[in-house]
Structures are given as structure tokens and as C-alpha cells.
C-alpha positions as CSV (number, residue, x, y, z in Angstrom):
1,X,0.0,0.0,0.0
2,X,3.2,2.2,0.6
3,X,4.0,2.2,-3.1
4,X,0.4,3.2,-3.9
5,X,0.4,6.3,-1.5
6,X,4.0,7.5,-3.1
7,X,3.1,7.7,-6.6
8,X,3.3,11.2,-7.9
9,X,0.3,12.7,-9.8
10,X,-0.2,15.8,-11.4
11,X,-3.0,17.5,-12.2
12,X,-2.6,19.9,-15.4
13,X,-4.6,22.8,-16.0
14,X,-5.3,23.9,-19.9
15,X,-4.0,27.5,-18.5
16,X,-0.7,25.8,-17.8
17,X,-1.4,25.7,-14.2
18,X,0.3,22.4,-12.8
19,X,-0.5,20.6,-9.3
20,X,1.9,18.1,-8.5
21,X,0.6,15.2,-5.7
22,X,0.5,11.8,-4.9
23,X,-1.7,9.0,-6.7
24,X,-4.5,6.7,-5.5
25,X,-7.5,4.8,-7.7
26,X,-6.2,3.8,-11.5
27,X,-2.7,4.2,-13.2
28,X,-4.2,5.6,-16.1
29,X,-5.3,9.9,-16.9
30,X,-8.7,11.2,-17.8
31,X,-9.4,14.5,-18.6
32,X,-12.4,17.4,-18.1
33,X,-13.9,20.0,-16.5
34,X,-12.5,20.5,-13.4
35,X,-15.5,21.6,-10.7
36,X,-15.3,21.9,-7.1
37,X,-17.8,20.4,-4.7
38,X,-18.3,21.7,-1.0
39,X,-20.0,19.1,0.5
40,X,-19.2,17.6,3.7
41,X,-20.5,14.4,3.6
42,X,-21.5,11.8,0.5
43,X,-18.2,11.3,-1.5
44,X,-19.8,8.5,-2.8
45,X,-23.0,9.9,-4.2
46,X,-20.5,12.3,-5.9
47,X,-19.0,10.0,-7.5
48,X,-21.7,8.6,-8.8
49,X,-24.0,10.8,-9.9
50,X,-24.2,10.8,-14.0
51,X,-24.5,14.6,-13.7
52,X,-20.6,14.4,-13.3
53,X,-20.0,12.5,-16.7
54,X,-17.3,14.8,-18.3
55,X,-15.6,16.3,-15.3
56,X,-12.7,15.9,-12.9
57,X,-14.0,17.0,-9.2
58,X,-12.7,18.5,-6.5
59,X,-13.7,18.2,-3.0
60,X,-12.9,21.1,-0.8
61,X,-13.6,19.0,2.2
62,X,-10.1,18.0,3.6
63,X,-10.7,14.2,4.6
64,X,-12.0,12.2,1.9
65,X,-12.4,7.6,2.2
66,X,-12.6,7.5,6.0
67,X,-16.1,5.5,5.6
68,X,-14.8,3.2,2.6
69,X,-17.9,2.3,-0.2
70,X,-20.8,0.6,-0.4
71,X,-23.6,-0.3,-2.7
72,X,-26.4,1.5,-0.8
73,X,-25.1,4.7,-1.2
74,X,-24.8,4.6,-4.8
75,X,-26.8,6.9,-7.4
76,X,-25.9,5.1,-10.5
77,X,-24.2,1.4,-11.1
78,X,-20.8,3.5,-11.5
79,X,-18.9,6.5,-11.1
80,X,-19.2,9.0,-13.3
81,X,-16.6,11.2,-12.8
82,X,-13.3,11.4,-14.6
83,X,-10.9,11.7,-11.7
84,X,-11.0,12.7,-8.3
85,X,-9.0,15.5,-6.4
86,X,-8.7,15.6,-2.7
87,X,-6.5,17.1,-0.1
88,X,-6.1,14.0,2.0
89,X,-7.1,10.2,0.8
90,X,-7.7,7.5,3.4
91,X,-6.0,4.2,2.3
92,X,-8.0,2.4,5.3
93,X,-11.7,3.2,6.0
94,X,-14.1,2.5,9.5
95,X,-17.3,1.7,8.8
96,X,-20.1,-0.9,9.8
97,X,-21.5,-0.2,5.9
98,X,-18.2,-0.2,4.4
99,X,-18.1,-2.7,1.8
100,X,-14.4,-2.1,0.9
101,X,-12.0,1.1,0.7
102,X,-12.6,4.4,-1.7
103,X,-9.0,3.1,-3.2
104,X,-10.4,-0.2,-4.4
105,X,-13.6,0.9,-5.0
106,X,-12.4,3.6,-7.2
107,X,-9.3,1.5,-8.7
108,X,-12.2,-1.4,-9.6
109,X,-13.6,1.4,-12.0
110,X,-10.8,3.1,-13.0
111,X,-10.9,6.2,-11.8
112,X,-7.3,8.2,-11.2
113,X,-7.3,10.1,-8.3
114,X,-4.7,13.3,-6.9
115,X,-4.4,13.6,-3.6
116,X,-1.9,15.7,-1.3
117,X,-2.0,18.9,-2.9
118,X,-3.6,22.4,-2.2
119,X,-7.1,22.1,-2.7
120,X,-7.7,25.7,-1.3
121,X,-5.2,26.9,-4.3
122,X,-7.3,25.3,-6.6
123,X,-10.7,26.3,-6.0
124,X,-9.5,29.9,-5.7
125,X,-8.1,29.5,-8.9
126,X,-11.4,27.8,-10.7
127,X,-13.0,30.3,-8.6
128,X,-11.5,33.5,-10.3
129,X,-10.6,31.9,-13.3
130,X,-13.7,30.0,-13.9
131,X,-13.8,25.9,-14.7
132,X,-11.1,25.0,-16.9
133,X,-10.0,21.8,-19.0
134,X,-7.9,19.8,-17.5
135,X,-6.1,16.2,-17.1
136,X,-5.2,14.0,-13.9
137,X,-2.8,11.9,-14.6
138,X,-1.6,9.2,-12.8
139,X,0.9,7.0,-15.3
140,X,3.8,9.6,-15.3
141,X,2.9,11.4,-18.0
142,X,5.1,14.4,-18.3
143,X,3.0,18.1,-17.2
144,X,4.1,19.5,-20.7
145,X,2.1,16.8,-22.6
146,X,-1.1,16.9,-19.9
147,X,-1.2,20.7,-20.9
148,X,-0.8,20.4,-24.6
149,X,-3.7,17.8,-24.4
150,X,-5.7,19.6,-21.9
151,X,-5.9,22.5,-24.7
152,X,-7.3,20.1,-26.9
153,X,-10.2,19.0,-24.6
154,X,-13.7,19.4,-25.9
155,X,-15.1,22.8,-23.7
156,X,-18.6,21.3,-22.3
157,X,-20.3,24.3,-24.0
158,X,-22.1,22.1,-26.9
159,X,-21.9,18.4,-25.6
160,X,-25.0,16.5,-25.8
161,X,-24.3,14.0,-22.8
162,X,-27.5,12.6,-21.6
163,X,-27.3,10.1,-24.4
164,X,-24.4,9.3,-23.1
165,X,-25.5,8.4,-19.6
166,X,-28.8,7.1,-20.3
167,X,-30.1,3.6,-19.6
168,X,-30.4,1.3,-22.2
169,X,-33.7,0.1,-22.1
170,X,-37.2,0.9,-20.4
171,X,-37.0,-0.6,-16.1
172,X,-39.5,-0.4,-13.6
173,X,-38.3,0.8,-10.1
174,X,-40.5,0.0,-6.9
175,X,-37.9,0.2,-4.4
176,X,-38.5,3.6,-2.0
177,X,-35.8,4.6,0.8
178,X,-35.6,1.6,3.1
179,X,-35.0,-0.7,0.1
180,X,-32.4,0.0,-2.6
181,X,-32.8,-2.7,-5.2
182,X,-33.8,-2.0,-8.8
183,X,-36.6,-4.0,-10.0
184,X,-36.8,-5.9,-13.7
185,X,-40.8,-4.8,-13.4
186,X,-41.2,-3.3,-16.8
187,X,-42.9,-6.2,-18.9
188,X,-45.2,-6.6,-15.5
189,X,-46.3,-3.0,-15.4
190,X,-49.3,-2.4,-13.2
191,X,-48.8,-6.1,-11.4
192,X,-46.7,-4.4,-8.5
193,X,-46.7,-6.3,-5.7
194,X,-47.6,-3.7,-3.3
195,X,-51.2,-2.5,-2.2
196,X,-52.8,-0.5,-4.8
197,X,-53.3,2.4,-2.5
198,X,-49.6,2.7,-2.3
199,X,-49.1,3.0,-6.3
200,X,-52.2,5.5,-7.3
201,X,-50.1,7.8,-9.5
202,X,-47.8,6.1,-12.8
203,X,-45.0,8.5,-13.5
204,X,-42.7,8.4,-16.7
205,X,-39.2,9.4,-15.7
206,X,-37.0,10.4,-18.4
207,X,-33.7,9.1,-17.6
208,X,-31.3,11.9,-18.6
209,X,-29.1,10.6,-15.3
210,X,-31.3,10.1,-13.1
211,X,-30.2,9.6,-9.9
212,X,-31.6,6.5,-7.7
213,X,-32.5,8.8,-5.0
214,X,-35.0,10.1,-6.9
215,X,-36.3,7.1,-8.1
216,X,-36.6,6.6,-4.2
217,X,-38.2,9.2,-3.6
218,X,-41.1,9.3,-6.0
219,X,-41.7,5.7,-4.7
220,X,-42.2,6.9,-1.1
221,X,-44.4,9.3,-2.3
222,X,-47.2,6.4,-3.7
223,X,-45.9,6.4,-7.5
224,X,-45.4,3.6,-9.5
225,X,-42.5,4.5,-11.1
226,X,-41.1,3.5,-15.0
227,X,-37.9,5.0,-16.5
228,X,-37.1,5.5,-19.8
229,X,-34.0,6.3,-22.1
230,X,-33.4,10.1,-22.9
231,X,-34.8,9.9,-26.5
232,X,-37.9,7.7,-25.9
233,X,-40.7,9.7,-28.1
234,X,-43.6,11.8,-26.4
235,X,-46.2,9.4,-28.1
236,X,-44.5,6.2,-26.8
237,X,-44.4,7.9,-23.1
238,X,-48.1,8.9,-24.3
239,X,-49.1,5.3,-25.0
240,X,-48.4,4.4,-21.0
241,X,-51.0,6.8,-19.8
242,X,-48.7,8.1,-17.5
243,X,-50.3,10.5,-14.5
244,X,-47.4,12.2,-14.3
245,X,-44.1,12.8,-16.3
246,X,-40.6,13.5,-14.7
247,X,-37.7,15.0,-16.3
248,X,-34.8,14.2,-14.9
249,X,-31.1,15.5,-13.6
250,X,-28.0,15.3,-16.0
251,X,-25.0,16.3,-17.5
252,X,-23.6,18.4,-19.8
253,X,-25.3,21.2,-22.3
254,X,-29.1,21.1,-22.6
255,X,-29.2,23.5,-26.0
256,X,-27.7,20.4,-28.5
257,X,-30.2,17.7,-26.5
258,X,-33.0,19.1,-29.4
259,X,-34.5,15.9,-28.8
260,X,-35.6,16.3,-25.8
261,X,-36.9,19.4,-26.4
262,X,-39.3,18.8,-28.8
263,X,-40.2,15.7,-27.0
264,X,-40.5,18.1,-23.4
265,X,-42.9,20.5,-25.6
266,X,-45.4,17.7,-27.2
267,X,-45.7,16.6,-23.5
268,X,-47.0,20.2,-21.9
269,X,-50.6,20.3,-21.6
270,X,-51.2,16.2,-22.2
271,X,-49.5,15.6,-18.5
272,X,-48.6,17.1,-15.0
273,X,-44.4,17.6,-15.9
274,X,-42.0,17.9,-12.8
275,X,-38.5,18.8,-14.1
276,X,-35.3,19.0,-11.6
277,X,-31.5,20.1,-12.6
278,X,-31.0,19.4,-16.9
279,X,-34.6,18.5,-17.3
280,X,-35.7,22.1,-15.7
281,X,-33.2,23.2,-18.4
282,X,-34.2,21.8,-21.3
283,X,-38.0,23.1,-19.9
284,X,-36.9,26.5,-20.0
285,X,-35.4,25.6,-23.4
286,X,-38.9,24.0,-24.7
287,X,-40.9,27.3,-23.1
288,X,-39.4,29.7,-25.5
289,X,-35.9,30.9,-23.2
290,X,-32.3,30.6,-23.2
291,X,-30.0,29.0,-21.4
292,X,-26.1,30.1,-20.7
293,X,-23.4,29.1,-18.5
294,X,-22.1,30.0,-15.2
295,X,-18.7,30.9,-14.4
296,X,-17.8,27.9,-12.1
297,X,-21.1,26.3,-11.4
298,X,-23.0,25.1,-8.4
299,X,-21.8,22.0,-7.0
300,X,-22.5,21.2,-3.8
301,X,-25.1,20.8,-0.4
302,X,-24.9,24.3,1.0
303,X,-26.9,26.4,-1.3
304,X,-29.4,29.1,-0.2
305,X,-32.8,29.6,-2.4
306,X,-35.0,31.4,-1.7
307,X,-38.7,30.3,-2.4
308,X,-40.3,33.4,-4.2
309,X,-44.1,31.6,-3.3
310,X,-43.8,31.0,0.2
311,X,-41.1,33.6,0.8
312,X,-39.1,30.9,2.8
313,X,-35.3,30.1,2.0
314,X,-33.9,26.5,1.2
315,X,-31.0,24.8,1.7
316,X,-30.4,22.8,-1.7
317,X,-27.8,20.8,-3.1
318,X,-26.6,21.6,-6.5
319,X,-25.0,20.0,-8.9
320,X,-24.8,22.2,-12.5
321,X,-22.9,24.5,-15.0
322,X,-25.6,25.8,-16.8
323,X,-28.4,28.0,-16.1
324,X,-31.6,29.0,-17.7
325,X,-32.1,32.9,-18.0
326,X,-35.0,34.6,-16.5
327,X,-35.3,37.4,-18.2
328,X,-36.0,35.2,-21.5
329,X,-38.4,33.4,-20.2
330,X,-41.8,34.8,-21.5
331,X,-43.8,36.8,-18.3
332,X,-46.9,36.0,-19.5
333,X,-46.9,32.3,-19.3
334,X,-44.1,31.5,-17.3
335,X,-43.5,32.8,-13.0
336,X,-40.3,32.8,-11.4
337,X,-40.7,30.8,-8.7
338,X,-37.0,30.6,-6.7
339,X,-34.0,32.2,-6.6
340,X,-30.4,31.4,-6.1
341,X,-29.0,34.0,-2.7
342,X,-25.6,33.7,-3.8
343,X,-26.0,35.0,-7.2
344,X,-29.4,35.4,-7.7
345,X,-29.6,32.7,-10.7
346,X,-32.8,31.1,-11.5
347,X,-33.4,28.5,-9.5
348,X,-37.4,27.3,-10.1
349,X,-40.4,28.4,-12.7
350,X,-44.0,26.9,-13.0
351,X,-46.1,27.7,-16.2
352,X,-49.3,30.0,-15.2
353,X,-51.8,27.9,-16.7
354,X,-50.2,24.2,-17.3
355,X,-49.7,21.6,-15.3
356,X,-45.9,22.1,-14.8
357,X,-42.5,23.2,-12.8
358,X,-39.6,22.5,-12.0
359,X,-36.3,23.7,-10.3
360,X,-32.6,24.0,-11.0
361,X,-31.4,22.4,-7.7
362,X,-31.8,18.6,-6.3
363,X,-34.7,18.3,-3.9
364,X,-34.0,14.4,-3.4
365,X,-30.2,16.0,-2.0
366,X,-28.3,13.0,-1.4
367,X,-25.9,13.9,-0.3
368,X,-27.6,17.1,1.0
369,X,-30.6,18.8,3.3
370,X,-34.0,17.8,2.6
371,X,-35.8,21.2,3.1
372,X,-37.1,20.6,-0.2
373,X,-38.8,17.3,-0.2
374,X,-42.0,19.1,-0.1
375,X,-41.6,19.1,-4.1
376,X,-42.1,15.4,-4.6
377,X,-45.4,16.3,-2.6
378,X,-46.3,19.1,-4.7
379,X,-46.1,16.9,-7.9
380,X,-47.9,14.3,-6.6
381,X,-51.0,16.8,-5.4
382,X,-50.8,18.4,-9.2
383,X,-51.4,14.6,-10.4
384,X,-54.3,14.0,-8.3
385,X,-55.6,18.2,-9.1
386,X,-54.9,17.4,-13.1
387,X,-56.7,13.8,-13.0
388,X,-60.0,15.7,-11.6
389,X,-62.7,16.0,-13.9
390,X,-63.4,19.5,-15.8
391,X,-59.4,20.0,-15.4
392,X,-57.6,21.7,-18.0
393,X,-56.2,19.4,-20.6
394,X,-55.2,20.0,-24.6
């Protein structure tokens, strides 16, 4: 293990920018967007979110492994991020859950990680530079050649990624927050096992990288839940006679995921539509607006919004790089709903007479607060509201 903890590593920067530290995880180098996280707690979810596809993280919190990995706190089947930079790596983790170490988990998938370097240097840097191309590299690659391909990096301005991260094939999910299984239930839809009182609304979830927590959550809140792959038609989500439709979290740029726009805009009107993180995107997108993005991004579980409606702030975890902007949403359909505290981004939007809204940050956290579970809540009350008779349907 000695031999593991003294490998150098560098992490190259496409500015020229070169951190020099010690290696953990895979001998191999990725390359990305390098983003900085702030959470304390949930390395694991990090790692696995599909939101991450594309980008080399950070974690500003110093101590990162001491509780090993496990399947239960998994979002996805795998990591998604390209590499992982940390001040301080535990070799050894303590933990009744613990499955095995972060180093083997993260070696299994081969995943590069930096550790022992100044992580406070970096995120100033990102911070006042804004996120930047770069490569972690862990197979003695020399820092000249980890800039010079850094450089050539594809910026995330323009990549289509939730094809990329998508599921396969059509699943059924009927596990909620005590279990953590995924169920094969899609050919048996409707035959849950479960009282019927406990499944009274069927939501569609668009799987754009969805995260399982979500999947979770939705199931706590009586729906029987089916996911689909990101470029499943309208009329084929149509054809299930869905109560509800959820668009869900992901990576990358929502302006080149056309598809999913035009599928987003045949869907207002037919069906209640709750959108969180890319799919509240890519609903701004199919309203009419524009999206841009941020400097740095949000990423992280320590985010103050403040709930324009209730006139209540939030605690939210985030995890994006692009926004959608609320001065191009059209006023006389579309109401702000929440706002970002730190830099007064959009951060939620409902539609003034359709059956929709959604919001920029993750109210299913994990990791995070869970001030804003109430949302699950809210879609499933504008199911029941939308199923009434005399409701307002195209």
C-alpha cells in the first residue's frame, strides 16, 4: 500500500497551471472540466451521480475515504466522474457499511485520483478563473504533454451528454428509501406487488441521469414509477397513460439535446411535468428561453434559495454548469418561482396555466438537506388536481 500512497500525480490545468501530488484509484489519466464540490459528507453519491460525466472533481472537504464504499449509497451502477482530487485520501476506511476502501472501489472502476495537494489553491483558482479543462494523470505522464492535451479537450459548451449516460432500455423501479434494489418490473407494469393504494399515480421518468435517490423518492411518495432512455418519443411515453411525467437531472449542455426538447414540448398540456437540474433546463429551453453558462457552477449541499411563493429560504444541493435565464423566459406564461441567494440565478419556474414546474437544484439532495422534499409532494397533489374532472387538458 506504501507504493500506492507515493506515486506522484499531477493534475494539469489547460492554462498551464500544474498541481503536483500523490496517486490513489487507477494508473491511467482522464481529462475534463475541473468543478469543485463543498459538500461535507456523501463522496460516494458524488462520484456517482451521471451529472458528473465529463468532469474531474474536487472536494474542498479535507478528509475524503474514512467511511470506505458501499452499494447502498450509490446513485448510479458506476462512477461518473473522470478523476478525483482531494486534499487528504484514506488508504483504510471505518465503517459498519463499508463494503471495501474508496482506493479499491475507485481502482475497480478506473478512476485516477490526486491527492496531497492544495485544494484551497485550486478552487481559488477555478474560482477566479472560472472551470477549466484539465487532465489528472496518474501513469507519469510528463506536465508539458497533460497541458498540450488539456488544450485540446472538448469545452462542455455544446456536448450532448445525456445520451451518453442514459439507460439502455425501459426498467420499472419499486424500491422507496428503506429498500435500494432495482426491480426488472417493466414487462409486469401495473402487477406491483404492493397495495394499490400505495401505487395511485404512474410516473414516466426520463432518464437523462437520473439519480436513484430520486427514483426513491417518488416511490415513497405512492408512484409507481417506469424509466425511460433520454430519447424515448412523447407518443411512446403517451401510450403508458402516465399520470405524471418526470424529467430528470444530467450532464452536460441542454441547448444540442433538441431531442428532448421537442419531446418536453409535445408533453405540456397532455400531462402534469416535474423537471429538476438538466430537465428544468431543457424546460426553459422548450418554453421559449435561453440557457447560458455559469462561471464555475453550483456544485455542492450548501446552497441558499429562496422560495419566491412562500417567501421561505432553502437549503439545496446543486450540482450544474448551466443556467436557464429569467429574463428570456416569456412573463406572461411562465412565474419565477425561486432564486439562487448567492448569485441570484434562476433557481425554479412553474407555467401560469399548465400543469408544470420545475427547479434548478436537487430536492431528493443525497448527499444534502432535505428542506425541499415538499416538491415530490407538490407533484404528486398536481397529479391528483390534473386527474379531476373538468381539469384543464389540450
Amino acid at each position: 500500500m506504501a507504493e500506492v500512497q507515493h506515486r506522484p500525480a499531477i493534475l494539469a490545468l489547460e492554462d498551464g497551471r500544474v498541481f503536483n501530488g500523490r496517486a490513489a484509484g487507477a494508473i491511467t489519466r482522464h481529462g475534463g472540466e475541473v468543478v469543485f464540490n463543498t459538500s461535507l459528507t456523501g463522496y460516494q453519491e458524488v462520484f456517482t451521480d451521471p451529472s458528473y460525466a465529463g468532469q474531474i472533481v474536487c472536494l474542498t472537504y479535507p478528509h475524503i475515504g474514512n467511511v470506505g464504499a458501499n452499494a447502498e449509497d450509490q446513485e448510479s451502477p458506476r462512477p461518473f466522474i473522470e478523476a478525483l482530487v482531494v486534499r487528504e485520501f484514506s488508504q483504510v476506511c471505518s465503517s459498519w457499511r463499508s463494503a471495501e476502501t474508496a482506493q479499491l472501489y475507485l481502482n475497480r472502476h478506473k478512476i485516477p485520483v490526486i491527492w496531497d495537494i492544495d485544494t484551497r489553491a485550486l478552487v481559488r483558482h477555478i474560482r477566479n478563473v472560472g472551470a477549466l479543462r484539465g487532465i489528472v494523470s496518474t501513469d507519469g505522464t510528463p506536465a508539458d504533454q497533460l497541458i498540450f492535451e488539456a488544450k485540446k479537450l472538448a469545452s462542455m459548451t455544446g456536448q450532448e451528454l445525456a445520451s451518453r449516460v442514459t439507460c439502455g432500455k425501459p426498467y420499472g423501479w419499486d424500491k422507496g428509501s428503506v429498500e435500494v434494489a432495482i426491480s426488472p418490473c417493466f414487462e409486469q407494469m401495473g402487477e406491483s406487488d404492493a397495495p394499490a393504494e400505495m401505487r395511485k399515480h404512474r410516473v414516466v421518468a426520463y432518464d437523462y441521469g437520473i439519480k436513484q435517490n430520486i427514483l426513491r423518492l417518488l416511490v415513497d411518495h405512492r408512484c409507481e414509477v417506469y424509466v425511460v432512455p433520454a430519447q424515448t418519443s412523447a407518443e411512446d411515453v403517451l401510450q403508458m397513460k402516465p399520470d405524471g411525467v418526470f424529467l430528470s437531472n444530467g450532464p452536460g449542455d441542454p441547448e444540442p439535446a433538441t431531442y428532448a426538447v421537442e419531446n418536453i414540448q409535445k408533453l405540456f398540456g397532455r400531462v402534469p411535468v416535474f423537471g429538476i437540474c438538466l430537465g428544468h433546463q431543457l424546460c426553459g429551453l422548450a418554453l421559449g428561453g435561453k440557457t447560458f453558462k455559469l462561471k464555475f457552477g453550483h456544485h455542492g449541499s450548501n446552497h441558499p434559495v429562496k422560495n419566491l411563493l412562500t417567501d421561505q429560504v432553502e437549503i439545496t444541493a446543486q450540482n450544474h454548469g448551466f443556467c436557464v435565464d429569467p429574463e428570456s423566459m416569456p412573463s406572461s406564461t411562465v412565474e419565477i418561482t425561486h432564486v439562487n441567494l448567492n448569485d441570484n440565478t434562476n433557481e425554479g419556474m412553474r407555467h401560469k396555466s399548465l400543469p408544470f414546474f420545475s427547479v434548478q437544484y436537487h430536492p431528493e439532495a443525497s448527499p444534502g438537506p432535505h428542506d425541499s422534499h415538499y416538491l415530490f409532494t407538490q407533484f404528486t397533489d398536481l397529479m391528483k388536481e390534473f386527474a379531476q374532472p373538468g381539469s384543464l387538458r389540450r
